[in-house]
C-alpha positions in Angstrom: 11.6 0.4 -19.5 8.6 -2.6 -19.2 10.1 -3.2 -15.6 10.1 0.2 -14.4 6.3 0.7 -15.8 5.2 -2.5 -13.9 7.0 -0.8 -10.7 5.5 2.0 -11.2 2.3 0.9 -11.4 2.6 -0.6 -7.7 3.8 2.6 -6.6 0.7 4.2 -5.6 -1.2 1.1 -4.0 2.8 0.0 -2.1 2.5 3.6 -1.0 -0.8 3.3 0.7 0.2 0.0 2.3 3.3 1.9 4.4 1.2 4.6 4.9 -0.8 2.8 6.9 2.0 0.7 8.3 3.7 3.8 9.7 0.2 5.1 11.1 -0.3 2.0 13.0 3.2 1.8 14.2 3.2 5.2 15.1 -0.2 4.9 17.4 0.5 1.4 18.7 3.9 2.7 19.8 3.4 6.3 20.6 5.8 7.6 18.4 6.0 11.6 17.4 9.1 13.8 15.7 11.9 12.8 13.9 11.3 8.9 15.2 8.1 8.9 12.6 10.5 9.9 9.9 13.1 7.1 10.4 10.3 4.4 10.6 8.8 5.6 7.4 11.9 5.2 5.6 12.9 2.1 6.9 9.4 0.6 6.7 9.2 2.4 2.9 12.5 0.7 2.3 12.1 -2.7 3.2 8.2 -3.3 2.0 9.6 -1.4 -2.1 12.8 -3.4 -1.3 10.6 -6.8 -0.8 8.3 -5.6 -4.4 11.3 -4.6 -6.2 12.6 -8.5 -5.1 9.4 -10.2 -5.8 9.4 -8.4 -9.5 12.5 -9.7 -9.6 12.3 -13.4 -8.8 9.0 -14.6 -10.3 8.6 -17.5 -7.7 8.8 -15.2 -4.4 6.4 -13.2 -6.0 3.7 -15.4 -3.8 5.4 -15.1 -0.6 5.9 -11.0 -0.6 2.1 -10.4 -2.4 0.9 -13.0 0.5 2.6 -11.0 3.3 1.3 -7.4 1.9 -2.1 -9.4 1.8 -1.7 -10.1 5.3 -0.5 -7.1 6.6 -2.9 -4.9 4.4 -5.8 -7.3 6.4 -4.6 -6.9 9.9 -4.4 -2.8 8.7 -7.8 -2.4 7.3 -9.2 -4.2 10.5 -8.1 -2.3 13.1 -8.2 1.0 11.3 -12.1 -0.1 11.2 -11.8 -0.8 15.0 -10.3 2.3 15.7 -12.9 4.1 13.4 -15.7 2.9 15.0 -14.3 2.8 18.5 -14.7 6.2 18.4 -18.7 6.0 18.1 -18.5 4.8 21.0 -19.6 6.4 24.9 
């Protein structure tokens, strides 16, 4: 029951990181319909898949917080250039 607390408690913060994933997918590649649906799953899948693994196996816990570190980075900085492209004339 300890495990599935500690999972849990990644839940919301995983789920913020996909989120964003799937937005930035879905603009960089123009996706819309039932396409946006199949690349959340499978981008929800593989990033709670690589968590659930990294819980798992102590010593790969560096490698899948690193990548989720990198990727939230890349996210956060082009959301902001998006945000404040749109100030723009």
């Amino acid at each position: 029951m300890e495990q599935l607390n500690a999972l849990m408690s990644l839940f919301i913060p995983v789920s913020a990181i996909v989120f964003g994933m799937v937005e930035f997918l879905k603009n960089a590649l123009n996706l819309n319909g039932p396409v946006v649906t199949v690349v959340s799953f499978i981008t929800g899948a593989v990033v709670g898949g690589a968590v659930f693994i990294a819980y798992q196996f102590p010593q790969a816990q560096i490698y899948v917080y690193g990548a989720l570190f990198i990727l939230t980075t890349g996210l956060v900085s082009s959301g902001f250039y998006k945000f404040s492209s749109t100030f723009r004339r």
